[in-house]
C-alpha positions in Angstrom: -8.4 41.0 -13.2 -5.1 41.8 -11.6 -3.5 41.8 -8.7 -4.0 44.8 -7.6 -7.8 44.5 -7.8 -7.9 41.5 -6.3 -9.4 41.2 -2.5 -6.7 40.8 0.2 -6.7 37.5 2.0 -5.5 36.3 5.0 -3.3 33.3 5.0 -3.6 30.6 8.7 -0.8 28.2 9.0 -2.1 26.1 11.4 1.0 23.2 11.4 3.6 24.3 13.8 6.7 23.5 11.1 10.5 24.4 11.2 11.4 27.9 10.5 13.4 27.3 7.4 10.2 25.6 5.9 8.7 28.5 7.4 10.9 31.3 5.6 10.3 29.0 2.3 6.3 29.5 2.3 7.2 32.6 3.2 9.1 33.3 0.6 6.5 31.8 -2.0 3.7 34.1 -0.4 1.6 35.4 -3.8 1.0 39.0 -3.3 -1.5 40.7 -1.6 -1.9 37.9 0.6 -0.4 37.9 4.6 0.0 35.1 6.6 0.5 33.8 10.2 1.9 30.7 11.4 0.8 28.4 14.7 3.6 27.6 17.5 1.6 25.2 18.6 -1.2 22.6 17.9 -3.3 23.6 20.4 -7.3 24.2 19.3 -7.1 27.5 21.6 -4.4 29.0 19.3 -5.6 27.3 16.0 -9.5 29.2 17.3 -7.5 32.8 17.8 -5.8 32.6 14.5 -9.1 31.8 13.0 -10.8 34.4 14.3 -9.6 36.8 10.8 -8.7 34.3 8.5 -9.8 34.0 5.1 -7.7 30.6 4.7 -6.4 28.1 6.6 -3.3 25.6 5.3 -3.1 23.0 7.4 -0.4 19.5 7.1 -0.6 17.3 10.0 -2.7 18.9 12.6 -6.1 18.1 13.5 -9.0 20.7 12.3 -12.2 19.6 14.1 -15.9 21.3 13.2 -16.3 23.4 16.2 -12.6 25.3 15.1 -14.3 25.7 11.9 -17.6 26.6 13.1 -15.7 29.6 15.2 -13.8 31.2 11.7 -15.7 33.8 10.8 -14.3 34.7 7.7 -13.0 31.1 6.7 -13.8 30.5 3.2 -11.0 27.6 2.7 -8.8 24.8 4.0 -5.7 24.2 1.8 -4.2 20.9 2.5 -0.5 20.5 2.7 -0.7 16.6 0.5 -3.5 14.7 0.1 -4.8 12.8 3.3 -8.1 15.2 4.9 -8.8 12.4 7.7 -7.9 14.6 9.9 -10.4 17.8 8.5 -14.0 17.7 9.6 -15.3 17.6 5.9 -18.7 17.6 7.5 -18.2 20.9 9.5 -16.3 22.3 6.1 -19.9 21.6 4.0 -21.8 23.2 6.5 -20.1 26.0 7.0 -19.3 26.6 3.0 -15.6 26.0 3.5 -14.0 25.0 0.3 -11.4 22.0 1.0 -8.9 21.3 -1.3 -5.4 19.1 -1.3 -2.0 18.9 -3.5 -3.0 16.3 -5.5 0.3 14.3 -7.1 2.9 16.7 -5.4 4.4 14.6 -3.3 4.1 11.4 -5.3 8.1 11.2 -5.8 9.1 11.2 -2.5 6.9 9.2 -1.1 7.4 6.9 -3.8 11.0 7.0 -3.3 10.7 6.6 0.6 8.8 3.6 -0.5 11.4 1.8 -1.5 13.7 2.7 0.9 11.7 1.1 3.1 11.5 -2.3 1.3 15.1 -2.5 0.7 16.1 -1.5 4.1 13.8 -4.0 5.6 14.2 -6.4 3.5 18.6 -5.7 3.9 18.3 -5.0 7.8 20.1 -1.8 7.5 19.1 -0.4 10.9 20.7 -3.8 12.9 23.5 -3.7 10.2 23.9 0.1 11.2 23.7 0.0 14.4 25.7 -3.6 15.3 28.6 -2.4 13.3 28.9 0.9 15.4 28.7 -1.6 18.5 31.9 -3.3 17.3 30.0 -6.3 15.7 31.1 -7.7 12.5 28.0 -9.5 11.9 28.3 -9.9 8.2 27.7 -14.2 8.3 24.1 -13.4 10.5 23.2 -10.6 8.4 23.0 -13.3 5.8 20.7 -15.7 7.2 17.8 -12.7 7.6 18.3 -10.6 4.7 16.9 -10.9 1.1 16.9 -9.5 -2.2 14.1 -7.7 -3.9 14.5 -9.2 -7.5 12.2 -11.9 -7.9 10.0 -11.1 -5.8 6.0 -10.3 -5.9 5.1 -6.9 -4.7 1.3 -5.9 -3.7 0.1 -2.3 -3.9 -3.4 -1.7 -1.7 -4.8 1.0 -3.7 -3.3 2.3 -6.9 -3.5 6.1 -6.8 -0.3 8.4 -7.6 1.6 7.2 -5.2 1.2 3.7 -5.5 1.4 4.1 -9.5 5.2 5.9 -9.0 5.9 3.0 -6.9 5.0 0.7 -9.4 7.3 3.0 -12.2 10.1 3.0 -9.5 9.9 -1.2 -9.3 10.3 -1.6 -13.1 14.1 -1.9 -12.5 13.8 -4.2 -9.5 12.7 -7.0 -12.2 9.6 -8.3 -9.6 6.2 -9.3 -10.4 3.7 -6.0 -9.3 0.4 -6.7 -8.4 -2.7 -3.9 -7.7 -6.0 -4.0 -5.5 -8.0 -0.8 -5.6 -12.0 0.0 -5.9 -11.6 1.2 -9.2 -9.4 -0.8 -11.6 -6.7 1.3 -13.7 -7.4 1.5 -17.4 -5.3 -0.9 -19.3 -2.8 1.0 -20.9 -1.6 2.8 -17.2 -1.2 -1.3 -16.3 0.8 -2.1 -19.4 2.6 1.0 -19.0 3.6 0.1 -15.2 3.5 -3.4 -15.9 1.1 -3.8 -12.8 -1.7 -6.2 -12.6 -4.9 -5.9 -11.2 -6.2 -8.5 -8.4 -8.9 -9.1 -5.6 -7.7 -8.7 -2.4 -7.6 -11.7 -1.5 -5.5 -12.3 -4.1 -3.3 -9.4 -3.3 -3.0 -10.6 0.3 -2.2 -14.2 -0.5 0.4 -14.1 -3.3 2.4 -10.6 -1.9 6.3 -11.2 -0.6 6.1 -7.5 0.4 2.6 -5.7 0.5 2.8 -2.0 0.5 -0.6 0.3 1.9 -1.5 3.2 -0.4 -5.0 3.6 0.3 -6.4 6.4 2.1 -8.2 6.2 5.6 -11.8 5.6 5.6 -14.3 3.8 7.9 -13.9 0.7 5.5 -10.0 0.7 5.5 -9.4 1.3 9.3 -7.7 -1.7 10.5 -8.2 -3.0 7.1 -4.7 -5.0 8.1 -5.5 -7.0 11.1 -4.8 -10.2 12.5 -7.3 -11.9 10.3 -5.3 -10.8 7.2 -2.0 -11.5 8.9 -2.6 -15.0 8.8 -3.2 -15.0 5.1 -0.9 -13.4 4.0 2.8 -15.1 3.0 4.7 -16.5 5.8 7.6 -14.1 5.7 6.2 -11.3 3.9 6.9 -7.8 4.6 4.7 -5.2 4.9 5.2 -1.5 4.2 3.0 1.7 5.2 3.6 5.3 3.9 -0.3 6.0 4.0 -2.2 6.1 7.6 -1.4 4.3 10.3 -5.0 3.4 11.2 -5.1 1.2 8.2 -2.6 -1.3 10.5 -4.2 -3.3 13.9 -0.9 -2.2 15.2 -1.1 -5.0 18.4 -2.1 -7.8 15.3 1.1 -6.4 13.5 3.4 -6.3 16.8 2.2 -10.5 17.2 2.6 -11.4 13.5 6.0 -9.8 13.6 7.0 -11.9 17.0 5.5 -14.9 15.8 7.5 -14.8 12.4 4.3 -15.1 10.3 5.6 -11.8 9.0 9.6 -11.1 8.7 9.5 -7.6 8.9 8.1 -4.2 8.4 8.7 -0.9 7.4 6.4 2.0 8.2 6.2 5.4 8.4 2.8 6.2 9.8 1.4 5.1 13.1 -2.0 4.9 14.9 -1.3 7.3 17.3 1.1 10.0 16.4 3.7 11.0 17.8 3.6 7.3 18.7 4.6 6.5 22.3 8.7 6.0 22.5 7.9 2.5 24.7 5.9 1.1 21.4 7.0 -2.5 21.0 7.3 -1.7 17.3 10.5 0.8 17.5 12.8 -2.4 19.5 12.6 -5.2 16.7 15.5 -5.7 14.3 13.0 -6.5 11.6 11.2 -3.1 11.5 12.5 0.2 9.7 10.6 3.3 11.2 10.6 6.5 10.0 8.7 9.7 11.8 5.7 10.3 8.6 8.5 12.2 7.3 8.2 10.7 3.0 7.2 13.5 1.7 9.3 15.4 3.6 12.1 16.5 1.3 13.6 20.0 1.0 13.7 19.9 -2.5 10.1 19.3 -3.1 9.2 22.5 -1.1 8.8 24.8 -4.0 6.8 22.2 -6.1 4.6 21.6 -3.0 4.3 25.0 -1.6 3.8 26.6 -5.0 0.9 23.7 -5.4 -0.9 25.2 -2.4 -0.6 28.9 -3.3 -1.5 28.1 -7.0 -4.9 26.8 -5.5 -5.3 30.0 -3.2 -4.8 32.2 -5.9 -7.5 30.4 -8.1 -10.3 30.6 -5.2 -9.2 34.3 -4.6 -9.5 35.1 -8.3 -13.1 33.0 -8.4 -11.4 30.4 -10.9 -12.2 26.4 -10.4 -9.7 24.4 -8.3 -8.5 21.8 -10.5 -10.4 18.4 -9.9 -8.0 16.2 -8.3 -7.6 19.1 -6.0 -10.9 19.5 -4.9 -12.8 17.7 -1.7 -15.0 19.7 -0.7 -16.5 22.6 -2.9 -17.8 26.1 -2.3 -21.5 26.5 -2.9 -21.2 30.3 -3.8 
């Protein structure tokens, strides 16, 4: 079949984004295919672009079942990564709207942000930063709250692509990785990452700096709470680049002020855009960042091409690949 005998379809964007990322997906547009982007988040404006759309891609932004109940024509929801907490999945069944994400695309830079979190927690780069530009030389107190990362035992909740790129990323750190997840790794992807597999207890207990890479479900929502807080190492750090509903953010905000944890980096929140007054954003010990890791120009093509890839195989009646697919179309 090609091209030209393939069906039109019309392309939502329902994530108001910047206009150079704009331009890029427009740019990557397959043909025969149109498209329209949001300005805003709004459901009144996400409902009119709806109203002849035979797909929706969607990053961030909520899409609740009565939007998707109101699409006519919707046949599928491309996600921009991999998180669909924030996609009725229900509505989508009901309605026969295929859902399906970018599984693995952004991997490397969240993996990479990762890190940068660890080490600029675990450094205090933001109070090194930002004292130095204040005309402090504090080079003797810096030295009394920062540490190293060698040596050190780093947890991984959940073990999926992310976390697994992580693990890659910490083979030249020289520190001792440890995995919880549902489903154990087979043995050769732990030698390979030289990761090993633990309860969560475990996990908790024995974890200098415990990083979250599970996704959000009804049994990982505040999964990290005050209970596990307490067990965990006195002075351990903890790092988020999955959802911020995983964290009891007011338990995190005491563990933090009591010292029973030194620090934290995150780049997800409960609320988002989190409130600028948030308790979190004022401590020396915690790195935030705006649920920007996958967020890298570069990546664009890979990413966008990801999502367009998928279109093209729905238009053309072809199987979404596996990993892709959350949700699939009963015709």
């Amino acid at each position: 079949m090609t091209t030209t005998d393939l069906k039109p379809l019309h392309i939502a964007f329902l994530t108001p984004m910047a206009q150079v990322t704009l331009e890029a997906v427009r740019n990557l547009l397959p043909a025969g295919c149109t498209i329209a982007f949001a300005q805003t988040s709004t459901k009144a404006e996400q409902v009119k672009l709806l109203a002849d759309a035979d797909v929706v891609m969607i990053v961030g932004t909520f899409i609740e079942g009565d939007v998707i109940r109101q699409a006519p024509r919707l046949k599928m929801i491309q996600k921009w990564g991999i998180g669909v907490d924030k996609i009725d999945l229900v509505a989508a069944k009901e309605c026969n709207v295929l859902v399906s994400i970018t599984s693995g695309a952004t991997s490397i830079p969240v993996s990479e942000h990762t890190l940068l979190l660890m080490l600029a927690v675990a450094r205090r780069l933001p109070l090194a930063h930002r004292s130095l530009g204040q005309g402090q030389w504090m080079a003797a107190d810096l030295r009394t709250v920062c540490s190293k990362l060698d040596g050190k035992t780093v947890g991984l909740f959940g073990f999926g692509g992310i976390a697994q790129q992580v693990a890659k990323r910490l083979k030249g750190f020289d520190v001792d990785v440890l995995y919880h997840t549902r489903t154990r790794a087979a043995p050769e992807i732990e030698n390979k990452l030289q990761a090993r597999y633990v309860d969560f207890d475990t996990l908790v207990a024995n974890s200098d700096i415990l990083s979250l890479h599970a996704p959000l479900s009804p049994e990982t929502r505040h999964r990290f709470n005050a209970d596990i807080f307490a067990n965990m190492k006195r002075g351990a750090i903890l790092i988020n680049t999955a959802r911020g509903e995983l964290i009891d953010e007011p338990a995190l905000i005491q563990a933090l002020q009591q010292g029973q944890l030194s620090g934290a980096g995150l780049d997800t929140f409960e609320a988002e855009p989190p409130s600028a007054d948030n308790p979190l954003f004022h401590m020396d010990q915690v790195v935030v960042t705006p649920h920007s890791a996958g967020g890298v120009y570069d990546n664009l093509p890979n990413l966008v091409g990801h999502m367009f890839r998928n279109i093209e195989l729905f238009r053309r009646g072809l199987p979404i690949p596996e990993a892709d697919l959350i949700v699939p179309s009963q015709a």
